[in-house]
LUMLUMDREN-2810 file (N, C-alpha, C; in Angstrom, 1 decimal):
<atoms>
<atom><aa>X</aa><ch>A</ch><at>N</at><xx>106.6</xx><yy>72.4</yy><zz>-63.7</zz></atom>
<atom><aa>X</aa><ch>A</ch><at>CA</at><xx>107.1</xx><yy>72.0</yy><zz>-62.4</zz></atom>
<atom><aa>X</aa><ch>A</ch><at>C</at><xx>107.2</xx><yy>73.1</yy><zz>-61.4</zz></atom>
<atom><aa>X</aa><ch>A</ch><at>N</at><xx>107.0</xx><yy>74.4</yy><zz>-61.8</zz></atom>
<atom><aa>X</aa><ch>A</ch><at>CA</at><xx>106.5</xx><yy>75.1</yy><zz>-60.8</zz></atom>
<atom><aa>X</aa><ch>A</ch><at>C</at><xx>106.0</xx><yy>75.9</yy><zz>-59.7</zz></atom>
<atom><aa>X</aa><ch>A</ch><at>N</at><xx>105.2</xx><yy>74.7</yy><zz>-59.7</zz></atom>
<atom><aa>X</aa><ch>A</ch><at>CA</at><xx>104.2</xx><yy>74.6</yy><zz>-58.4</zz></atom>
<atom><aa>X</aa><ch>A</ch><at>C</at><xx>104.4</xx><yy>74.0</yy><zz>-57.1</zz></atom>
<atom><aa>X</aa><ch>A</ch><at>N</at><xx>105.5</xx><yy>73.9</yy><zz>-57.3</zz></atom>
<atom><aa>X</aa><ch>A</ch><at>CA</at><xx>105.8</xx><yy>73.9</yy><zz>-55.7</zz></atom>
<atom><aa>X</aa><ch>A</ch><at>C</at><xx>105.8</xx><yy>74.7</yy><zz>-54.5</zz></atom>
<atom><aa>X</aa><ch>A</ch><at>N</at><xx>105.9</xx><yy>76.2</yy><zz>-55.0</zz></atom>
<atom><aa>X</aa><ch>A</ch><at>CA</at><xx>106.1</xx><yy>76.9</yy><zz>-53.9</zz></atom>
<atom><aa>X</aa><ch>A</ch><at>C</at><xx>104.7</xx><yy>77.4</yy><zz>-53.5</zz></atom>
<atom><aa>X</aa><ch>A</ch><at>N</at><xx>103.4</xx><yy>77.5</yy><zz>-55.2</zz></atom>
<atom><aa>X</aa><ch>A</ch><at>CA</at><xx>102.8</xx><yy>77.8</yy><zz>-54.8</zz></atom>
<atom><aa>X</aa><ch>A</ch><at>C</at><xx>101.5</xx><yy>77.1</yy><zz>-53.6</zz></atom>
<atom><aa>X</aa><ch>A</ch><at>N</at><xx>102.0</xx><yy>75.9</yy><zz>-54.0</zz></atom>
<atom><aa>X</aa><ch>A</ch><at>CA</at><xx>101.3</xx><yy>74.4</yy><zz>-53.5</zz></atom>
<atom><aa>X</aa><ch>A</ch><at>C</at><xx>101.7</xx><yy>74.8</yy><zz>-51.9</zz></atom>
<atom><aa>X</aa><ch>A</ch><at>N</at><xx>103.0</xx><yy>75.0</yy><zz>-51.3</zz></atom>
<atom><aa>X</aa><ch>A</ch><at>CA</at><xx>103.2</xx><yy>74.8</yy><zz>-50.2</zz></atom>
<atom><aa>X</aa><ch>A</ch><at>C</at><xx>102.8</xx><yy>76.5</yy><zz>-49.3</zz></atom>
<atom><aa>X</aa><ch>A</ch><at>N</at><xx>102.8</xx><yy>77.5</yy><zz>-49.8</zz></atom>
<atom><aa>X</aa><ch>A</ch><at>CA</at><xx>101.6</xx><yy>78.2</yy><zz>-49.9</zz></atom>
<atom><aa>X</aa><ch>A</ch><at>C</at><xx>100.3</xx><yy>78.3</yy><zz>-49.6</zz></atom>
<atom><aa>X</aa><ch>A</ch><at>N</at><xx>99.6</xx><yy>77.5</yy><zz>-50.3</zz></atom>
<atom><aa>X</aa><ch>A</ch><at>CA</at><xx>98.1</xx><yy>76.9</yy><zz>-49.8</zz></atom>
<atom><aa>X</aa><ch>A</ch><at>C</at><xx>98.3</xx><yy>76.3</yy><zz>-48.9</zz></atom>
<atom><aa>X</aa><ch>A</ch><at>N</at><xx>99.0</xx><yy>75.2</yy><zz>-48.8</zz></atom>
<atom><aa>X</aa><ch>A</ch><at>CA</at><xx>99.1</xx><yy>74.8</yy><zz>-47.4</zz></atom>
<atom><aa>X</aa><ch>A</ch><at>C</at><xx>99.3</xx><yy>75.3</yy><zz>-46.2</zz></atom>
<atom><aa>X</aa><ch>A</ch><at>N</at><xx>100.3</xx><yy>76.5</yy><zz>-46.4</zz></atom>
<atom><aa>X</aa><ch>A</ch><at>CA</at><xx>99.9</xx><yy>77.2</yy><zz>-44.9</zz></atom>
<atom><aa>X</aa><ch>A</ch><at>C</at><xx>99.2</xx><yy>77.8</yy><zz>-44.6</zz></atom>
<atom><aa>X</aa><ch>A</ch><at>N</at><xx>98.5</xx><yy>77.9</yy><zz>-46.0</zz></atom>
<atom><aa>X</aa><ch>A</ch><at>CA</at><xx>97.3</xx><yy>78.9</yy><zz>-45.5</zz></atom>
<atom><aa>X</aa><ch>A</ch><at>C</at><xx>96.3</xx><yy>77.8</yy><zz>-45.2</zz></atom>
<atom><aa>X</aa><ch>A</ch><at>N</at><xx>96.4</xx><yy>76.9</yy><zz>-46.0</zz></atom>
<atom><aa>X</aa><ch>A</ch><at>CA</at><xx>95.1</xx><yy>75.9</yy><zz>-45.2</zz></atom>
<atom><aa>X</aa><ch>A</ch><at>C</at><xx>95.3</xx><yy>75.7</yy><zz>-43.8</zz></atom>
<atom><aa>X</aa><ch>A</ch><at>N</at><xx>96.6</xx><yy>75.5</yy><zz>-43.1</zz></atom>
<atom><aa>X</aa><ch>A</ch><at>CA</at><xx>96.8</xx><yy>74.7</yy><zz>-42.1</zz></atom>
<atom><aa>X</aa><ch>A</ch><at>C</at><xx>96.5</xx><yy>76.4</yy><zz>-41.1</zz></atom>
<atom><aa>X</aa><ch>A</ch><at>N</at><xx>96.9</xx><yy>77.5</yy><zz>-41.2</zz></atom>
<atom><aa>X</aa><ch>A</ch><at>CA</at><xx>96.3</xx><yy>78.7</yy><zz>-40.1</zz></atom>
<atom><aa>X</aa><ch>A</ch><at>C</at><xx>94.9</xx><yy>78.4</yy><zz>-40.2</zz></atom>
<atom><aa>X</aa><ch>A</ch><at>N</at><xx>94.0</xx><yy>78.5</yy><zz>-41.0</zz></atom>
<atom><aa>X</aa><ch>A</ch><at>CA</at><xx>93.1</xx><yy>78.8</yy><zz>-41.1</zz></atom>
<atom><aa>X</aa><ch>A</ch><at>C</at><xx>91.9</xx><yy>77.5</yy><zz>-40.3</zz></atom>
<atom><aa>X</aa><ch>A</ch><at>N</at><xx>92.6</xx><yy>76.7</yy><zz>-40.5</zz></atom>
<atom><aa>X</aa><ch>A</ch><at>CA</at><xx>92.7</xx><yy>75.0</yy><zz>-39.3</zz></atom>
<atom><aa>X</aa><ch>A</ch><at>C</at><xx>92.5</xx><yy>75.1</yy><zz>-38.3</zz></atom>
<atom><aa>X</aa><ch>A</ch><at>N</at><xx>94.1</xx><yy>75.5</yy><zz>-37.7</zz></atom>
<atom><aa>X</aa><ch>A</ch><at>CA</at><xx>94.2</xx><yy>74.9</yy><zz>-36.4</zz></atom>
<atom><aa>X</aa><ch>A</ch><at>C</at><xx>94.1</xx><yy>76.8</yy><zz>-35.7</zz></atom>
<atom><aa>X</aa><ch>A</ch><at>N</at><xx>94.3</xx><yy>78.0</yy><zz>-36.5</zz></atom>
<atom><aa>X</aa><ch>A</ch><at>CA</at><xx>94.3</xx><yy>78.9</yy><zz>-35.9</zz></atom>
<atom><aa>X</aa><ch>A</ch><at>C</at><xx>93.2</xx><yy>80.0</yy><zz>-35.8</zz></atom>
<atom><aa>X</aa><ch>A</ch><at>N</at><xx>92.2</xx><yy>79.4</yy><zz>-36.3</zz></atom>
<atom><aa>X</aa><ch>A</ch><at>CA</at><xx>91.1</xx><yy>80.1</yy><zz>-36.4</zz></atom>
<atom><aa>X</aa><ch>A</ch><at>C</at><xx>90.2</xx><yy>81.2</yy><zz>-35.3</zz></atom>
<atom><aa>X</aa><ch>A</ch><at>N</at><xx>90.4</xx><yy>80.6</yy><zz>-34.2</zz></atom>
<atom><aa>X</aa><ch>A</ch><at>CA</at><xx>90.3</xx><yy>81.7</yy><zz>-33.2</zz></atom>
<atom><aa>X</aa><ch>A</ch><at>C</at><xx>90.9</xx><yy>82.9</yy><zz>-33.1</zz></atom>
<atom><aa>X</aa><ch>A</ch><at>N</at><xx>91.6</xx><yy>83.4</yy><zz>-33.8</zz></atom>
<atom><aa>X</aa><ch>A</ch><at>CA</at><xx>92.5</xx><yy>84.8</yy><zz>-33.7</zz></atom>
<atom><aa>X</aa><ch>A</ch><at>C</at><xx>91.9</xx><yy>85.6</yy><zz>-34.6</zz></atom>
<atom><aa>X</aa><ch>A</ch><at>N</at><xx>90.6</xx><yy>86.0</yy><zz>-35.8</zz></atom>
<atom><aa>X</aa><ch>A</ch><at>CA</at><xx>90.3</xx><yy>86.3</yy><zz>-36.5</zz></atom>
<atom><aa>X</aa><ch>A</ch><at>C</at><xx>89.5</xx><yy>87.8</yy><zz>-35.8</zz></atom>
<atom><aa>X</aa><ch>A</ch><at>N</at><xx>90.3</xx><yy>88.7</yy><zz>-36.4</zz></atom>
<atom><aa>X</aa><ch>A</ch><at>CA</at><xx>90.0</xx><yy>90.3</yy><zz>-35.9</zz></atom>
<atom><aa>X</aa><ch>A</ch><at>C</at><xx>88.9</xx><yy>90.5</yy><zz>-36.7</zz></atom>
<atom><aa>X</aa><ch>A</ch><at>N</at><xx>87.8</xx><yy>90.6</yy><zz>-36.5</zz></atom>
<atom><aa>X</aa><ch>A</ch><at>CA</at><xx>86.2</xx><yy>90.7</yy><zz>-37.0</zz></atom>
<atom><aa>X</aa><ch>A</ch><at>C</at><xx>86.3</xx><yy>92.4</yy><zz>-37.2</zz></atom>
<atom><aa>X</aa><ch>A</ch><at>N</at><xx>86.8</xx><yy>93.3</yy><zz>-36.3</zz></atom>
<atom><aa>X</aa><ch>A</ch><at>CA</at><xx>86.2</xx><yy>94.6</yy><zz>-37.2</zz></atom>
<atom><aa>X</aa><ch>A</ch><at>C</at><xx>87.6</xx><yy>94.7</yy><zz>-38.4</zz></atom>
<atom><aa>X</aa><ch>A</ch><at>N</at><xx>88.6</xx><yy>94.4</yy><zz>-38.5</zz></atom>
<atom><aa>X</aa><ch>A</ch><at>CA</at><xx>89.5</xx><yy>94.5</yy><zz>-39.3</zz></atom>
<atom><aa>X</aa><ch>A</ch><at>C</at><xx>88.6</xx><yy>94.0</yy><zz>-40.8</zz></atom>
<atom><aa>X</aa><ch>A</ch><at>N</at><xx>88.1</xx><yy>92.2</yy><zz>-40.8</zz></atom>
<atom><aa>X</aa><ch>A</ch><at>CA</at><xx>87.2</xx><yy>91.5</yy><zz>-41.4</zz></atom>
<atom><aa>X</aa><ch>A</ch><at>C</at><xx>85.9</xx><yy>93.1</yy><zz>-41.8</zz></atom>
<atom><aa>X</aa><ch>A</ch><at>N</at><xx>85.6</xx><yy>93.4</yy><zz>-40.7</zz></atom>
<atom><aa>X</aa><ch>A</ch><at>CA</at><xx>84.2</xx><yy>94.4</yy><zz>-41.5</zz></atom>
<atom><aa>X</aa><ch>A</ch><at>C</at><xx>84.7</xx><yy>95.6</yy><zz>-41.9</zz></atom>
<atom><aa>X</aa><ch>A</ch><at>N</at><xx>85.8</xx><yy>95.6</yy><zz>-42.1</zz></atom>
<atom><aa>X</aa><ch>A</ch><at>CA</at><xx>85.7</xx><yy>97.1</yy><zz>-43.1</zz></atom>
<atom><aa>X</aa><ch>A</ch><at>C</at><xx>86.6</xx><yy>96.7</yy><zz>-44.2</zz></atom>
<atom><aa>X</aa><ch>A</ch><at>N</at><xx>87.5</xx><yy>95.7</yy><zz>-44.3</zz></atom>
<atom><aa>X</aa><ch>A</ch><at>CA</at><xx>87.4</xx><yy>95.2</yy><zz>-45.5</zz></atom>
<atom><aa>X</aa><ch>A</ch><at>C</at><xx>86.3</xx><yy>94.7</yy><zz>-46.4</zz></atom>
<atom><aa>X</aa><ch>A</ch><at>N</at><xx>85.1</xx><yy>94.4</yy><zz>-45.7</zz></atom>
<atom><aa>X</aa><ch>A</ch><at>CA</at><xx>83.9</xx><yy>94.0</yy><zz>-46.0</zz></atom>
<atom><aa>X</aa><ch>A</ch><at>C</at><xx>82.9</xx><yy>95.3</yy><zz>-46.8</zz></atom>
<atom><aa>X</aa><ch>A</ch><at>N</at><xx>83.0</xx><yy>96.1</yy><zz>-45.6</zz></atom>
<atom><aa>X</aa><ch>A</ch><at>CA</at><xx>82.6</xx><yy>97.7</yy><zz>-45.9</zz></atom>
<atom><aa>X</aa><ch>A</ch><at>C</at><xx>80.7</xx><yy>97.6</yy><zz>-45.2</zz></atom>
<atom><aa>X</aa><ch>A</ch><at>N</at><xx>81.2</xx><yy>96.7</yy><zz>-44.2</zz></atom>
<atom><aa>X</aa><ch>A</ch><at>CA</at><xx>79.9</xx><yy>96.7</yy><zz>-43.4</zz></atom>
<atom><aa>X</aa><ch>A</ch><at>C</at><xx>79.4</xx><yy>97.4</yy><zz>-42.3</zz></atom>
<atom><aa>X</aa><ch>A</ch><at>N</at><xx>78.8</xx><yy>98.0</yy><zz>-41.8</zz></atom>
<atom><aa>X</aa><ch>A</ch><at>CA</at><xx>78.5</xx><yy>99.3</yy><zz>-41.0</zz></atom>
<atom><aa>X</aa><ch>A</ch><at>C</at><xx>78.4</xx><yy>98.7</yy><zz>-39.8</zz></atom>
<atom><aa>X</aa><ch>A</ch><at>N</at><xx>78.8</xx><yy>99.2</yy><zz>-39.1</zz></atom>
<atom><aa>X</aa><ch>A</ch><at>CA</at><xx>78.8</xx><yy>99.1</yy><zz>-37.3</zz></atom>
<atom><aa>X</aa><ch>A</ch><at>C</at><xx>77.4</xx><yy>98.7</yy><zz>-36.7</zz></atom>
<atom><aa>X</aa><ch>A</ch><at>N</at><xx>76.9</xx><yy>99.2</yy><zz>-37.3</zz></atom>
<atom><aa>X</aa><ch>A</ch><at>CA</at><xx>75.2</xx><yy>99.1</yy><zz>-36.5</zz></atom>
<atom><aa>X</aa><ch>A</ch><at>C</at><xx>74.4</xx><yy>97.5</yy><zz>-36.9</zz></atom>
<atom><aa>X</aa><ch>A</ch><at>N</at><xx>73.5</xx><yy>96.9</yy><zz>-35.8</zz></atom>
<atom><aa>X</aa><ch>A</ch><at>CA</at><xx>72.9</xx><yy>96.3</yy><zz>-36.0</zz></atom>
<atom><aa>X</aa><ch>A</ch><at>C</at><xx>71.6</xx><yy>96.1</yy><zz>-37.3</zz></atom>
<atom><aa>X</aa><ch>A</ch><at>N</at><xx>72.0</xx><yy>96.9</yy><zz>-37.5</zz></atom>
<atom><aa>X</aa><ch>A</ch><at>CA</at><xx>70.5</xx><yy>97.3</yy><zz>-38.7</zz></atom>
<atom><aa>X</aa><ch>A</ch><at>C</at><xx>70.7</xx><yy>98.7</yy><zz>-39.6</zz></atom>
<atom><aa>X</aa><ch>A</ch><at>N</at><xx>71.1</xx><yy>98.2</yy><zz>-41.0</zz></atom>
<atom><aa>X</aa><ch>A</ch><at>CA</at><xx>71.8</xx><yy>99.5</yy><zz>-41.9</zz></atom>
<atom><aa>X</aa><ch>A</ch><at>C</at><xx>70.3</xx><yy>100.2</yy><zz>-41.9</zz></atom>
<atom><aa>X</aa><ch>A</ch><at>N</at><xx>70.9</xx><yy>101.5</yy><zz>-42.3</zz></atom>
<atom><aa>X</aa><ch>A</ch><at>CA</at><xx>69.3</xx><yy>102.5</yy><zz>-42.2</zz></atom>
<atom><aa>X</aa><ch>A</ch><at>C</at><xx>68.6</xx><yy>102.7</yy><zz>-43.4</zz></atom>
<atom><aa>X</aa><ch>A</ch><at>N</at><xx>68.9</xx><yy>101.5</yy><zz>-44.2</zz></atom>
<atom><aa>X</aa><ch>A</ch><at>CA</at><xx>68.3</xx><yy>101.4</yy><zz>-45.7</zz></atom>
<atom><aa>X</aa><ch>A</ch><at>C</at><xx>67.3</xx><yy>100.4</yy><zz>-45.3</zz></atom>
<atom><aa>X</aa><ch>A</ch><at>N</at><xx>67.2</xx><yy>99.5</yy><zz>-44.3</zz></atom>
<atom><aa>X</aa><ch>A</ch><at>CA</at><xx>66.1</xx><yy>98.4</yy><zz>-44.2</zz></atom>
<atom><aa>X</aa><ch>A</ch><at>C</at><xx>65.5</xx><yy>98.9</yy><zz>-43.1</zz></atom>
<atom><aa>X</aa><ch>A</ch><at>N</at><xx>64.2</xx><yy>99.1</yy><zz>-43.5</zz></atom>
<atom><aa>X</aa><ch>A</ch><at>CA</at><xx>63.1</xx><yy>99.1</yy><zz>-42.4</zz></atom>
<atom><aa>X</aa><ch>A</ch><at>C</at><xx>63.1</xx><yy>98.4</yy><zz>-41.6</zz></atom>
<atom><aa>X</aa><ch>A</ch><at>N</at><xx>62.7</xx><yy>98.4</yy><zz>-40.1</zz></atom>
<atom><aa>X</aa><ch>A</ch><at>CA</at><xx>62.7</xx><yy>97.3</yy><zz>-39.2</zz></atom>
<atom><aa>X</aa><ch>A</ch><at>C</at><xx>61.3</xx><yy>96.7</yy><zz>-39.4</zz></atom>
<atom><aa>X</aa><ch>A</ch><at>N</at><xx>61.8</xx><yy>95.1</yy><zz>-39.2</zz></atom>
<atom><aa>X</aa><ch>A</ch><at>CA</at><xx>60.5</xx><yy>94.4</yy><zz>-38.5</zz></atom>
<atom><aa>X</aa><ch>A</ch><at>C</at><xx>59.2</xx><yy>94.6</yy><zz>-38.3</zz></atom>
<atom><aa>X</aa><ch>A</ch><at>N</at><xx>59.2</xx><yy>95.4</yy><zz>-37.5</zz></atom>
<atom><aa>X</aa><ch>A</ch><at>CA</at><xx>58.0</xx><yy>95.9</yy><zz>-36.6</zz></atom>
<atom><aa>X</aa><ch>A</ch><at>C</at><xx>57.1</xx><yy>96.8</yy><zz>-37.7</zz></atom>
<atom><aa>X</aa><ch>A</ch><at>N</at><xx>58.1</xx><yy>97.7</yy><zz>-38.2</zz></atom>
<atom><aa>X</aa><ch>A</ch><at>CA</at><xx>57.3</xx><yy>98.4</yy><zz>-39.1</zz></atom>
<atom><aa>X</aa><ch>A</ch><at>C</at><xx>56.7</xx><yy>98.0</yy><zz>-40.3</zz></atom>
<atom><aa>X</aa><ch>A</ch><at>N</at><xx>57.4</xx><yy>96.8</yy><zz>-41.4</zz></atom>
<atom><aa>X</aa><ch>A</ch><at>CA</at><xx>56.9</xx><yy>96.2</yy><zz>-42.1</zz></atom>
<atom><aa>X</aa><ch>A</ch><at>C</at><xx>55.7</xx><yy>95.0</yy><zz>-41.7</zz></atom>
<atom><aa>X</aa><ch>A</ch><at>N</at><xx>55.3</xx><yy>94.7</yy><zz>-40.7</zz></atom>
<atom><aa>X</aa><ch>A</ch><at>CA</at><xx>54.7</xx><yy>93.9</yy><zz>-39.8</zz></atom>
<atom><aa>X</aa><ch>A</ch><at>C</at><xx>53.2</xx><yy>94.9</yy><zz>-39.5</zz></atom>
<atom><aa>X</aa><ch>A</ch><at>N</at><xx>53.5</xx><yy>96.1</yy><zz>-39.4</zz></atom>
<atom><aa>X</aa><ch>A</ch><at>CA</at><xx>52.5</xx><yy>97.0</yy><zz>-39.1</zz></atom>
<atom><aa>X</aa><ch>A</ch><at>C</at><xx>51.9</xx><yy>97.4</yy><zz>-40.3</zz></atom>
<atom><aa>X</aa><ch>A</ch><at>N</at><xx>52.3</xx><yy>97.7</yy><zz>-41.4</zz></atom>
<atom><aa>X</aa><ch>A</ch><at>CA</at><xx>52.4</xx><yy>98.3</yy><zz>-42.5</zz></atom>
<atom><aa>X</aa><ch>A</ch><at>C</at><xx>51.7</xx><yy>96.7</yy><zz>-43.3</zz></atom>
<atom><aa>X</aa><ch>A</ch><at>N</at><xx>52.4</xx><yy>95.9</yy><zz>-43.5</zz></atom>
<atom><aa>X</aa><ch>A</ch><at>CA</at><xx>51.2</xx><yy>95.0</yy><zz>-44.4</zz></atom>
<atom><aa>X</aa><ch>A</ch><at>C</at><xx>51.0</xx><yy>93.6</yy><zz>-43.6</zz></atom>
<atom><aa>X</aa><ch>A</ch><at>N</at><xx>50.5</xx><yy>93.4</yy><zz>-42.3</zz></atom>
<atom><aa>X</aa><ch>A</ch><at>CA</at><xx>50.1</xx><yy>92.3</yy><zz>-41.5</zz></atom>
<atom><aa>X</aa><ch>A</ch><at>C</at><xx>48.7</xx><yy>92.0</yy><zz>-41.6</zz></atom>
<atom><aa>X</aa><ch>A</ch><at>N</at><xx>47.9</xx><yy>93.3</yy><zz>-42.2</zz></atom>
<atom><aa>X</aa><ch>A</ch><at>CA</at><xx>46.6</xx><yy>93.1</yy><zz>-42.7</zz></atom>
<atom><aa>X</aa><ch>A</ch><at>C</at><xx>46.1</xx><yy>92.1</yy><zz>-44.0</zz></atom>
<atom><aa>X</aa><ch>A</ch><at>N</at><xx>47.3</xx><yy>92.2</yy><zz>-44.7</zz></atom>
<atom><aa>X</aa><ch>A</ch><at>CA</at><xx>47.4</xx><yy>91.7</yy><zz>-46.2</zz></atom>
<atom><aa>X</aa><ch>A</ch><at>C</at><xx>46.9</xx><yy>90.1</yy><zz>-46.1</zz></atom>
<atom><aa>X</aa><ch>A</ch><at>N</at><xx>48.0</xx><yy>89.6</yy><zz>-44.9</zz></atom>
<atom><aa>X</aa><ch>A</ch><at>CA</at><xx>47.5</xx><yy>88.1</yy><zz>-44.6</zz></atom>
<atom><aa>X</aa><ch>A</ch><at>C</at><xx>46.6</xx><yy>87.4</yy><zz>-44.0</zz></atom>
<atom><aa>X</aa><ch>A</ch><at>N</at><xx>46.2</xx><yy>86.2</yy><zz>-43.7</zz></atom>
<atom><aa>X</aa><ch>A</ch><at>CA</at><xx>45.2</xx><yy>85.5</yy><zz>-43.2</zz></atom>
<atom><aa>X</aa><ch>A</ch><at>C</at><xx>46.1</xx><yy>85.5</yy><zz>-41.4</zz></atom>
<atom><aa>X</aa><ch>A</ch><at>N</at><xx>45.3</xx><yy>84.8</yy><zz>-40.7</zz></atom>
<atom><aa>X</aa><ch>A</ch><at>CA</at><xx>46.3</xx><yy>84.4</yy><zz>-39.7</zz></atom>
<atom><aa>X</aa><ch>A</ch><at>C</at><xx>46.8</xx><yy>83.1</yy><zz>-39.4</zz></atom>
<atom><aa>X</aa><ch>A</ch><at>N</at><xx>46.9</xx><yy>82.0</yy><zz>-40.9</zz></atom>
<atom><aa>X</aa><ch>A</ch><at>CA</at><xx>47.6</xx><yy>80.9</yy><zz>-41.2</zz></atom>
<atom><aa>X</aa><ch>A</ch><at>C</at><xx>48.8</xx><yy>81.6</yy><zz>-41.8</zz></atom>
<atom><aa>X</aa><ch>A</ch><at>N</at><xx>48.8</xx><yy>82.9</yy><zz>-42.4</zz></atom>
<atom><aa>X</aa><ch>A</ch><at>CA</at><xx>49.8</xx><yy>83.5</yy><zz>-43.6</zz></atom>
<atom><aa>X</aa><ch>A</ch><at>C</at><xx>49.5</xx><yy>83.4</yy><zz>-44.6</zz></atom>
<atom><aa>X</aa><ch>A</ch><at>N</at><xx>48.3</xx><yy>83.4</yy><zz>-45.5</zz></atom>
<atom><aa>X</aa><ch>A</ch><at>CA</at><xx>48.5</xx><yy>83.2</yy><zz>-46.7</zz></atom>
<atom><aa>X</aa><ch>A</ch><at>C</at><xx>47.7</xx><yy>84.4</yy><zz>-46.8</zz></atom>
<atom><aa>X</aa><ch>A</ch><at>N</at><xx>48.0</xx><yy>85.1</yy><zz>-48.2</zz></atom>
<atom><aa>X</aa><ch>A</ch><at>CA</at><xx>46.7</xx><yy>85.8</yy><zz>-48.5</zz></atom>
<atom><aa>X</aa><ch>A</ch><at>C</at><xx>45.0</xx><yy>85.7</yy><zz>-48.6</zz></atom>
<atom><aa>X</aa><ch>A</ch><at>N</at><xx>44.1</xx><yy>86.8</yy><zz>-48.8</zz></atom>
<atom><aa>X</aa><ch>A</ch><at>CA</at><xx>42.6</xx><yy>86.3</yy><zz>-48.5</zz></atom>
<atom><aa>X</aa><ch>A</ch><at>C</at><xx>42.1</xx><yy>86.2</yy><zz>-50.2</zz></atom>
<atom><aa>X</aa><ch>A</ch><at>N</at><xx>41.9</xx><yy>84.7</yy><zz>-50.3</zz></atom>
<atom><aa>X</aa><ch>A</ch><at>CA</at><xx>41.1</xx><yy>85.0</yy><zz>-51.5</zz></atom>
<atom><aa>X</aa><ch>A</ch><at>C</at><xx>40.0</xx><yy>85.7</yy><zz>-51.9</zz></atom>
<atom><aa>X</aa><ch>A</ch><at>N</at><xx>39.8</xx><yy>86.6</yy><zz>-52.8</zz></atom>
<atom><aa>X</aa><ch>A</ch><at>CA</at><xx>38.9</xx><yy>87.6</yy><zz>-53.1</zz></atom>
<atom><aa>X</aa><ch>A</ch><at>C</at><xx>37.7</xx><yy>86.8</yy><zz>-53.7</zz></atom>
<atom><aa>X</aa><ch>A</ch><at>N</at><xx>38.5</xx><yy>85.6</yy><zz>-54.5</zz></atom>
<atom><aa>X</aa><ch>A</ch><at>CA</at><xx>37.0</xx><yy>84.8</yy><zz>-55.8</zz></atom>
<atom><aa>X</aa><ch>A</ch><at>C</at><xx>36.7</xx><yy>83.9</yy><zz>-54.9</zz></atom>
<atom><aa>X</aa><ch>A</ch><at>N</at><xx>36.7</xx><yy>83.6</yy><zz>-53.7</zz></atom>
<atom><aa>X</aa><ch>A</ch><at>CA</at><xx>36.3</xx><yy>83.2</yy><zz>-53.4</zz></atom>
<atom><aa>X</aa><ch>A</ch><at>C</at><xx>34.9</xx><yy>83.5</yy><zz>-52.6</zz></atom>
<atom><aa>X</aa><ch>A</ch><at>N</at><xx>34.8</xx><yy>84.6</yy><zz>-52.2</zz></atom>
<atom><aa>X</aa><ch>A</ch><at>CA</at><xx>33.2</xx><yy>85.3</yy><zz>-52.3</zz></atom>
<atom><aa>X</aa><ch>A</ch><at>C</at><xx>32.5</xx><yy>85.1</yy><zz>-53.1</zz></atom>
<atom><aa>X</aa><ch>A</ch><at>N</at><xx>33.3</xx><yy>85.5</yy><zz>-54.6</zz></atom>
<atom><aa>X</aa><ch>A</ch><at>CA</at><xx>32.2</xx><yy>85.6</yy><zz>-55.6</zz></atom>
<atom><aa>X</aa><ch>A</ch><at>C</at><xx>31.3</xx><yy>83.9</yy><zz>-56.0</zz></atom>
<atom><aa>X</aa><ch>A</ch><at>N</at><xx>32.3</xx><yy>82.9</yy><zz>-55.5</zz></atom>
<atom><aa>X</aa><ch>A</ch><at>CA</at><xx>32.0</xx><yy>81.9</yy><zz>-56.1</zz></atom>
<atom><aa>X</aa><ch>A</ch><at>C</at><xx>30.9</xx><yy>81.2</yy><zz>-55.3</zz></atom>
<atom><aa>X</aa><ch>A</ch><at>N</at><xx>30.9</xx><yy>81.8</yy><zz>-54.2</zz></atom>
<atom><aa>X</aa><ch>A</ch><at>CA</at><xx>29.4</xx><yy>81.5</yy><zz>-53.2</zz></atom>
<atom><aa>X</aa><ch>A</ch><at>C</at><xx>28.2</xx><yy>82.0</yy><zz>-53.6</zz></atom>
<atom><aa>X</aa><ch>A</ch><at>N</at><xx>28.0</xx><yy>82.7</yy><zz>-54.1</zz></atom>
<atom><aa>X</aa><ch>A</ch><at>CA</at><xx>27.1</xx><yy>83.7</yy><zz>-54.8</zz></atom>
<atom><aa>X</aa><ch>A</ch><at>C</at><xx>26.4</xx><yy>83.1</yy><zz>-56.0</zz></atom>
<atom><aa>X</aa><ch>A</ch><at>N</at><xx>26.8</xx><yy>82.0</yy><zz>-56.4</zz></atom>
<atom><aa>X</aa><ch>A</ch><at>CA</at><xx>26.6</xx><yy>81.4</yy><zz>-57.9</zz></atom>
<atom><aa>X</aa><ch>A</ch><at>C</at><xx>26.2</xx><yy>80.0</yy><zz>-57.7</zz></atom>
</atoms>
């Protein structure tokens, strides 16, 4: 029968998290997180560069170019 206090506990945390949710300090949230300030960590290449680098690979529906499919005209 000791669950009382923890029960009414959740509840207040349910009920901030409800009705007070606009107050929520986002850089406090990102470094408890351990997320970096910047738009784009310097471990992921941008976009553009992965885009330049293998945009040749695809068709221009997106798929790759079938190779056997040459060969199979030929026969």
């Amino acid at each position: 029968m000791g669950r009382g206090r923890a029960k009414a506990k959740q509840v207040k945390v349910a009920r901030q998290l409800k009705y007070n949710s606009g107050g929520t300090d986002l850089d406090r949230l990102r470094t408890e997180l351990g997320v970096g300030r910047g738009e784009q960590d310097a471990r992921e290449p941008a976009y553009a560069d992965l885009a330049d680098r293998y945009g040749d690979l695809a068709d221009i529906d997106g798929t790759e170019p079938d190779e056997d499919d040459e060969d199979d005209e030929d026969e």
